[in-house]
C-alpha positions in Angstrom: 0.0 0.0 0.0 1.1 3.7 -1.0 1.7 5.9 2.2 0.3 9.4 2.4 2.8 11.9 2.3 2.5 13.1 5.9 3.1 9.2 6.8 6.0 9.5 4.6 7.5 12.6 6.1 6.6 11.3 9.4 8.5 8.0 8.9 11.4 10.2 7.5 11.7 12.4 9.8 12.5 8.9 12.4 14.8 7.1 10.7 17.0 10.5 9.7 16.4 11.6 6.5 20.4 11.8 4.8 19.5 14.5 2.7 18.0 16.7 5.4 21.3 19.1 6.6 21.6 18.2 10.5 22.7 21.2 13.0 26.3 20.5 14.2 27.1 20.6 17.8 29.1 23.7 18.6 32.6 22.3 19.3 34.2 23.8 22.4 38.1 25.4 21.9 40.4 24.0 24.1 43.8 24.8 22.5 45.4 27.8 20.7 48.5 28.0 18.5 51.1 30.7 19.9 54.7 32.1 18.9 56.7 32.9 21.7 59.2 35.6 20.8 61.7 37.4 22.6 61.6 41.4 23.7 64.3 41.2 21.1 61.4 40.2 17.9 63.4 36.7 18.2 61.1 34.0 17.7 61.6 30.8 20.2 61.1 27.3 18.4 57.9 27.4 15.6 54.0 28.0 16.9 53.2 25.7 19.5 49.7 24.4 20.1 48.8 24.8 23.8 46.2 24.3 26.1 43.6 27.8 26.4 43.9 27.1 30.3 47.4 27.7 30.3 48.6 30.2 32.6 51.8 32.0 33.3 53.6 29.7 35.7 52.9 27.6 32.4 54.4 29.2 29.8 57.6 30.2 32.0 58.1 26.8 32.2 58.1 26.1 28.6 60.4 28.9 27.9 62.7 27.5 30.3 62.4 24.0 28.2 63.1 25.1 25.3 65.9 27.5 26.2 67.3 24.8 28.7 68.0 26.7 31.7 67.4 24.3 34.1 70.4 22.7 32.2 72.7 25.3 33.6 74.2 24.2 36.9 75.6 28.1 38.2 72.0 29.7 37.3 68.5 29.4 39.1 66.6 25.9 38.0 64.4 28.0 36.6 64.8 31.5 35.0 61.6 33.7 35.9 59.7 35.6 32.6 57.3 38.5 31.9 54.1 37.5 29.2 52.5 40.0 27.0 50.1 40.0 24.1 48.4 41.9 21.3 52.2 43.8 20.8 53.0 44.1 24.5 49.9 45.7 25.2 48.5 43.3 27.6 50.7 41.8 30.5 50.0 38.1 31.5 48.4 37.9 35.3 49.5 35.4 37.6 46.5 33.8 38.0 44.8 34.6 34.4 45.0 32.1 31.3 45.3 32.0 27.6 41.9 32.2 26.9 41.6 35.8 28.4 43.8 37.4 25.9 43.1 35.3 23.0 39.2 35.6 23.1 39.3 37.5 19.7 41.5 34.8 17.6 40.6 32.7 15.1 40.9 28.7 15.6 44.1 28.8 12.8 45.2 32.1 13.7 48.9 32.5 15.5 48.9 34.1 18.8 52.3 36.3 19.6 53.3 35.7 23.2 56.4 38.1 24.4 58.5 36.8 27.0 60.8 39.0 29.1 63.6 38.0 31.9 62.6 39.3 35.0 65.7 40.3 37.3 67.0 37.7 39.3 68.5 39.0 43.1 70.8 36.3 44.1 70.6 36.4 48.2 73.3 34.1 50.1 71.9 33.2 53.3 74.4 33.9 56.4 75.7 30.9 57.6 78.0 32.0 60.6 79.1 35.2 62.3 82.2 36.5 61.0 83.3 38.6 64.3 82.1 39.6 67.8 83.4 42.6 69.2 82.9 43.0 73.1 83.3 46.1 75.0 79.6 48.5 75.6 78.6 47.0 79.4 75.0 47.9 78.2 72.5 47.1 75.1 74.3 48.6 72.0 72.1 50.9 70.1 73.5 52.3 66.7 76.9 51.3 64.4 77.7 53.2 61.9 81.2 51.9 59.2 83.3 55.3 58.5 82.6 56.0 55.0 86.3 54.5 54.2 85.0 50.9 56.0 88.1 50.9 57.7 86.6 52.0 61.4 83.4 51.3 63.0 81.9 53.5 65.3 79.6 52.4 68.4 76.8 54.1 70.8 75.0 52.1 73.3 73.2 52.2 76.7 75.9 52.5 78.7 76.5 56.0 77.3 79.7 55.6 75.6 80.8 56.1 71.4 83.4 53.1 70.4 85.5 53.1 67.7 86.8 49.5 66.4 89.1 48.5 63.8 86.5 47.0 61.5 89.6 44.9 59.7 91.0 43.2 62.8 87.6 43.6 64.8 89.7 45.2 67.6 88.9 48.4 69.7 90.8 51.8 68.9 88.8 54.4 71.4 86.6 54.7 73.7 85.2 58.0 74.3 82.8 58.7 77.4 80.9 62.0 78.1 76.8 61.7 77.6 75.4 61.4 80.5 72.6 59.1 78.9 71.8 56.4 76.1 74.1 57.3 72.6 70.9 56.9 70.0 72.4 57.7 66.7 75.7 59.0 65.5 77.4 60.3 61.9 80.3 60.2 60.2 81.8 63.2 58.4 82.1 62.7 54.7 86.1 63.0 55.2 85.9 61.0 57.4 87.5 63.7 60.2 84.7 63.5 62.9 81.8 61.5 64.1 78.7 63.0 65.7 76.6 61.2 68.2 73.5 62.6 69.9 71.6 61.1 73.2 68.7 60.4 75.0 69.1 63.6 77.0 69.3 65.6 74.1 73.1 66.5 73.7 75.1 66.3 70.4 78.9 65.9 70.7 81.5 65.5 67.6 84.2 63.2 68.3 88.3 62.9 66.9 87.9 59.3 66.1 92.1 59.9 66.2 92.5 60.7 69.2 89.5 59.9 70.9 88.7 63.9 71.9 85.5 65.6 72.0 85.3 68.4 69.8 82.4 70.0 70.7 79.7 70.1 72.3 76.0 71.4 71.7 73.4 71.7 74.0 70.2 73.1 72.3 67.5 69.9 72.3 65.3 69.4 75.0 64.6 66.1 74.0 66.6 63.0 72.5 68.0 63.0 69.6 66.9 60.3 66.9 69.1 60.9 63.7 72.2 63.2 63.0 73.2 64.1 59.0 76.2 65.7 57.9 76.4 68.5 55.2 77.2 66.6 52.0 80.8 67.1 50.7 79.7 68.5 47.5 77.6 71.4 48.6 80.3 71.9 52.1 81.9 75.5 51.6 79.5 76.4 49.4 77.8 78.9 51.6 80.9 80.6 53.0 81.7 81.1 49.1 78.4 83.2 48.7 79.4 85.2 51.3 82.7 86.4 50.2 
């Protein structure tokens, strides 16, 4: 028996009709294709297809791979980078992913990634104490190195300013006169004189020679938390003006 057409298009319809055009599922991107290249326009290796979830920490990684510097035995394991896209414009996040700066690519389109070296500060740990100098009877409170490193100077709680050979670690002077806790002291920039000032507010300038007090001012009425010389550039300069 002849079907009906509606029975026809109804039994098409169930077994999928080939010639009727079915809607393809939407694929979902999971990869892009990217050129790493250097601040320098050097390209690294050809475009590599990577994962859109991959994030900084990611790609520094790769760039250490293919520039083997994990390989090198007097440099960090692994070299830290910068990431940019779209010409530098953008800077890779530490936490954001391919797939926020490459949103606007096509599925064959190249990607250009920039990596930069980030500065590397190479820290040794201290591992030992390389001299102890006893001599202040009370808590020492400020050092200062002459600006020639070859003394150190010394102020502490039991009111006295020290001067050490900071070669040998042994003492040269010591120079009493505060009558209370030495808080901070200075060096001249010719290294002639050291200024200390204290808890009761006095300011004396030492002979780090001899030992001597210089002088001594008497003008604060309360301690004295920081001293600063005249810089040896701009010393003279007034008494020029004058004459």
């Amino acid at each position: 028996p002849k079907l009906t057409m509606a029975a026809a298009a109804a039994a098409a319809k169930k077994a999928g009709d080939p010639g009727t055009p079915r809607k393809r599922a939407k694929v979902e991107r999971t990869s892009v294709l990217i050129q790493l290249v250097s601040v320098g326009g050097s390209a690294l290796g050809p475009p590599l297809d990577v994962p859109l979830d991959s994030t900084s920490k990611d790609l520094e990684k790769l760039v250490n791979s293919l520039q083997d510097n994990d390989q090198d035995a007097t440099a960090f394991k692994e070299v830290p980078y910068a990431f940019y896209a779209r010409g530098r414009e953008d800077y890779f996040g530490e936490e954001a992913s391919l797939r926020t700066y490459t949103s606007g690519s096509g599925e064959e389109s190249v990607v250009e990634v920039v990596f930069e070296p980030l500065a590397i500060f190479r820290v040794r740990r201290v591992a030992r104490c390389a001299e102890t100098m006893p001599g202040h009877s009370d808590a020492v409170l400020h050092v200062r190195y002459s600006p020639d490193g070859r003394t150190l100077a010394s102020g502490g709680g039991d009111a006295t300013v020290r001067f050490w050979d900071s070669n040998s670690g042994t003492p040269r002077k010591t120079c009493a006169g505060h009558r209370h806790h030495v808080l901070c002291l200075a060096w001249a920039p010719d290294n002639s004189a050291v200024a200390s000032g204290d808890r009761a507010g006095e300011l004396r300038i030492w002979e780090p020679a001899s030992g001597k007090c210089a002088k001594v001012l008497k003008k604060h009425t309360k301690w004295i938390a920081a001293i600063a010389w005249c810089p040896a550039h701009l010393d003279g300069e007034d008494d020029d003006d004058d004459s």
